[in-house]
C-alpha positions, 0 to 999 in steps of 0.5 A, spaced: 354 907 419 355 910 412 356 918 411 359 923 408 367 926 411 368 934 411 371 933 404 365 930 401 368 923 400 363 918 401 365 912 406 363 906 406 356 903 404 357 905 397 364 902 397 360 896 399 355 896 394 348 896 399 343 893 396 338 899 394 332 896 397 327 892 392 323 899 392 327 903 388 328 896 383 321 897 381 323 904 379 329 903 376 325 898 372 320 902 371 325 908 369 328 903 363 323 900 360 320 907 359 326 910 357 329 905 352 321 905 349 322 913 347 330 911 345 326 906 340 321 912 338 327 916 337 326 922 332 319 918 330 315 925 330 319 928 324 320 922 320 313 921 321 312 927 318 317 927 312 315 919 310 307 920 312 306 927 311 311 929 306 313 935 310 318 941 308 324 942 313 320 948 316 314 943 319 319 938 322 323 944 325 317 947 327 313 941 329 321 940 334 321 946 337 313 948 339 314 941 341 318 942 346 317 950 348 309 949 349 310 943 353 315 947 357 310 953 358 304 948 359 308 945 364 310 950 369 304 951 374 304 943 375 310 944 378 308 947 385 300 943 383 305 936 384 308 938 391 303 938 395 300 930 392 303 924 393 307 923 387 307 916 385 299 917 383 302 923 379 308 918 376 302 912 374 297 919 372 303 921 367 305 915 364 298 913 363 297 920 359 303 919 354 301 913 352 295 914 351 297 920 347 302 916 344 297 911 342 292 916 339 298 916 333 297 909 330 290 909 331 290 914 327 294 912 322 291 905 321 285 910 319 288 914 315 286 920 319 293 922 322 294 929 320 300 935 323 295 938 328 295 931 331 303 929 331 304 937 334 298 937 340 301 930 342 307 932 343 306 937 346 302 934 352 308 929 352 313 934 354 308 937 359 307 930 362 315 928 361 317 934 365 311 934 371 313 926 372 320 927 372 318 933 378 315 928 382 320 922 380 326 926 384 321 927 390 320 920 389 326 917 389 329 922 395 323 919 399 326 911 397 333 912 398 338 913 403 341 919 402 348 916 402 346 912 397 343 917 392 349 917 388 349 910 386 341 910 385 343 917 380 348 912 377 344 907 375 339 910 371 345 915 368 348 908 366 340 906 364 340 911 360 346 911 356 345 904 354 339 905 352 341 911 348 346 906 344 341 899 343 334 904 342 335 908 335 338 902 331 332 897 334 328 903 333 330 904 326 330 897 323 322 896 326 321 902 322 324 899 316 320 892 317 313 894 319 312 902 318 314 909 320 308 908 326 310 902 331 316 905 334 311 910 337 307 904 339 312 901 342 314 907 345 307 908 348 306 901 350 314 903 354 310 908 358 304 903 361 309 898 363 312 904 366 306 905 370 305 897 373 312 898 375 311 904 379 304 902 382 308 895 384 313 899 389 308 899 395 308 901 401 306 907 405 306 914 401 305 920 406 301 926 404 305 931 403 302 937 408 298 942 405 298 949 407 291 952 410 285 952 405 284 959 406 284 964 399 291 967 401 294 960 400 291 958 393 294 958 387 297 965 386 300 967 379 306 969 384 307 961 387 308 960 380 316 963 380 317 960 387 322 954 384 326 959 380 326 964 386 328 959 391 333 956 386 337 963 384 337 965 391 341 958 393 349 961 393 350 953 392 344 951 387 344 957 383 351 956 380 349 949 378 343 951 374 345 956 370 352 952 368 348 946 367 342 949 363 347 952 358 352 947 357 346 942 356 342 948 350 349 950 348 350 942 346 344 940 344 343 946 339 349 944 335 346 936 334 341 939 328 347 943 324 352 936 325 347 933 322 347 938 316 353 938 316 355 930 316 349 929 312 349 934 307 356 938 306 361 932 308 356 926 305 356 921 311 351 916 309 346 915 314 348 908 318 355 912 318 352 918 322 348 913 327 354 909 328 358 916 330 353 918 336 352 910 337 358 907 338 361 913 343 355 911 348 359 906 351 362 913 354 356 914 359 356 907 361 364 907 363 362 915 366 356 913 370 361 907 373 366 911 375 362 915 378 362 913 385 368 910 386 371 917 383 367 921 389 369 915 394 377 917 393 377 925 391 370 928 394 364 929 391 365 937 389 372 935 386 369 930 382 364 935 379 368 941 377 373 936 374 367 933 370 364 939 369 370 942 366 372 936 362 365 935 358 365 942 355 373 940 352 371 936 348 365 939 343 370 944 339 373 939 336 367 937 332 368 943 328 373 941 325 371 934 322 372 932 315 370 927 310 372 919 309 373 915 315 378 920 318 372 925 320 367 919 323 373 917 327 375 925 329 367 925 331 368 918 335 373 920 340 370 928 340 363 924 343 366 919 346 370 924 350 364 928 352 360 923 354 364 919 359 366 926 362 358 928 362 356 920 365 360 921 370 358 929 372 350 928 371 350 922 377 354 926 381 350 933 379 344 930 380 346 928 386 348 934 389 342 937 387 338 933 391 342 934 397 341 941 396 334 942 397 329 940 402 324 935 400 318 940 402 321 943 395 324 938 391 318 938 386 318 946 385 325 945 384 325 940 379 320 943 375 323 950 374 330 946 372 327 942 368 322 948 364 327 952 363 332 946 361 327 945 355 325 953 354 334 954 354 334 948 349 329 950 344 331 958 344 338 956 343 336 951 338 333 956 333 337 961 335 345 957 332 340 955 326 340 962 324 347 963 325 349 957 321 344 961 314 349 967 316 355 964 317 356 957 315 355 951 319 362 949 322 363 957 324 356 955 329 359 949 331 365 952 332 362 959 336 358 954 340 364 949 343 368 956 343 362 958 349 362 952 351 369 953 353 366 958 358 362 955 362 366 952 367 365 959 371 360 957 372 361 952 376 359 952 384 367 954 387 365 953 394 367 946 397 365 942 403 359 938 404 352 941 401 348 942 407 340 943 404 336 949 409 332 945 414 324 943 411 319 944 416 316 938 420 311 933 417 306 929 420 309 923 417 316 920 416 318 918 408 317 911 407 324 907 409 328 903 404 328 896 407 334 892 404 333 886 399 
């Protein structure tokens, strides 16, 4: 038997490598596919908009950011309507809506009549049901997966989707220059389809979750709308955990659009050189998602997320003093690399602690509000370093984003011991087993 000593350390069946079970390889192959499929599209929106379009820096940035936060708000009243369903019927729903979404696209470009309302509505329903698959996708993995062994699974589609992150943008950029500014999209909604096969290919048996009693005060009320957020600030364990990760994640995803700039524009970087910068570093994450669970396996899982935790917000500082020439695309490399090993190794093992701390009767509506509020924080944070940047300058942004990074480690949950989820009612069926392949 596996388990966890009262210091966190995970004994040995993660040591001995168990097979996660053939269930959770049709995920892990559904999550791949469809992930290296959004890689391939990278940025293909605002180059779409640019090339086909001719839109000015304002649609692009607009076209970015409503994207985003429309899809988020769009998608909060879906978290508490995913967890009283089934989740693999939402998983397939959702793939299939993005690909037909996505579809739309080079259809109507063949014809001609692709037009900006099209590339904003599309993607804002593929936020919206990006954000509902991921609340179903940890239900559903915490339904197929040992707890022990959710770590491991966690590490894989960390390692998955920094692979992805390396090969996708450069594939995805020489599709674009053969065969037009649309296939990658097209791709990118075939990835989804293959996706959906995959997650129908599972089997097994999906209990219902239990619903509450059809009464007109169990309805969907306004209020249960916030019930992911509320559970989520009043945990003293997960509470810390969102807040640190939510604005580490905005606060570093605000600064990519001013590198950019600042790469691009004011320093002269050519664009292969500056795709070279965030590519090469990518090797980072699939070390970081490796060393994962053997690091949590010597020193614990608490002290292993506070020190990745701690070292991924050291390294984005130093971002602000790149310069020109081949010092500078060093300078940047070692800066991502840094920060992305340190982030492959925190996102498995945060990912998992995330898990463990909530019952599954609430997984869903957790996932939900985190994710929501990541994409609302992201968006915000985005448009608001850009204003910063027009009356500060560019590097002085970047510089006052890494300084609050610098910050963040207060955040961080402080109390060790094994994380312990509050006990979830009974269900009238047990979660289907993973049986070993």
């Amino acid at each position: 038997m596996s388990g966890v000593t009262e210091s966190g350390v995970v004994e040995s069946d993660v040591v001995r490598g168990r097979s996660l079970g053939r269930r959770f390889a049709w995920l892990w192959a559904a999550y791949a596919v469809s992930t290296f499929g959004t890689r391939l599209a990278f940025d293909a929106f605002p180059l779409i908009a640019v090339m086909v379009l001719d839109a000015g820096p304002a649609r692009v940035a607009a076209l970015a950011a409503a994207g985003l936060a429309v899809g988020a708000v769009v998608a909060v009243p879906l978290g508490p309507w995913v967890e009283f369903r089934r989740k693999r019927p939402v998983m397939v729903a959702m793939d299939l809506v993005r690909c037909a979404v996505l579809l739309s696209v080079p259809l109507a470009y063949a014809f001609g009549r692709l037009g900006f309302t099209q590339l904003l509505v599309v993607s804002v329903v593929v936020a919206a049901a990006d954000i509902t698959f991921r609340t179903a996708a940890g239900s559903c993995l915490k339904a197929l997966v040992r707890p022990p062994d959710l770590l491991r699974a966690n590490g894989r589609f960390e390692s998955t989707t920094w692979t992805a992150a390396m090969l996708g943008p450069p594939v995805g950029g020489a599709a674009v220059g053969l065969f037009g500014p649309v296939v990658t999209v097209a791709a990118d909604a075939v990835s989804y389809l293959l996706s959906a096969l995959g997650i129908r290919a599972i089997g097994g048996g999906e209990p219902r979750p239990p619903r509450p009693p059809r009464t007109e005060a169990s309805r969907l009320r306004a209020g249960d709308l916030l019930d992911g957020w509320r559970y989520v600030l009043a945990s003293p364990a997960l509470r810390p955990l969102f807040l640190n990760t939510v604005l580490v994640n905005g606060l570093i995803m605000a600064t990519a659009p001013l590198l950019a700039v600042l790469m691009l524009g004011d320093l002269g970087f050519a664009p292969w050189q500056y795709s070279l910068a965030f590519a090469v570093p990518c090797v980072g994450g699939l070390v970081g998602s490796r060393l994962a669970g053997p690091l949590v396996a010597r020193f614990g899982e608490h002290r292993v997320l506070v020190t990745s935790g701690v070292l991924r917000v050291c390294w984005p500082v130093g971002l602000a003093f790149v310069g020109p020439g081949t010092g500078g695309l060093v300078l940047v490399m070692v800066v991502e690399f840094g920060l992305i090993t340190s982030v492959g190794v925190y996102n498995p093992v945060y990912a998992t602690r995330r898990l463990e701390l909530t019952p599954v009767d609430r997984v869903a509506r957790t996932l939900s509000a985190w994710t929501v509020s990541g994409k609302l924080t992201t968006a915000a944070l985005t448009a608001v370093w850009g204003l910063l940047a027009g009356l500060t300058g560019t590097r002085t942004a970047v510089a006052l984003a890494g300084a609050l990074l610098l910050a963040t480690p207060l955040l961080l949950p402080r109390r060790t011991g094994t994380p312990t989820a509050a006990p979830a009612p009974p269900t009238p069926d047990p979660a289907p087993s993973v049986t070993d392949s």
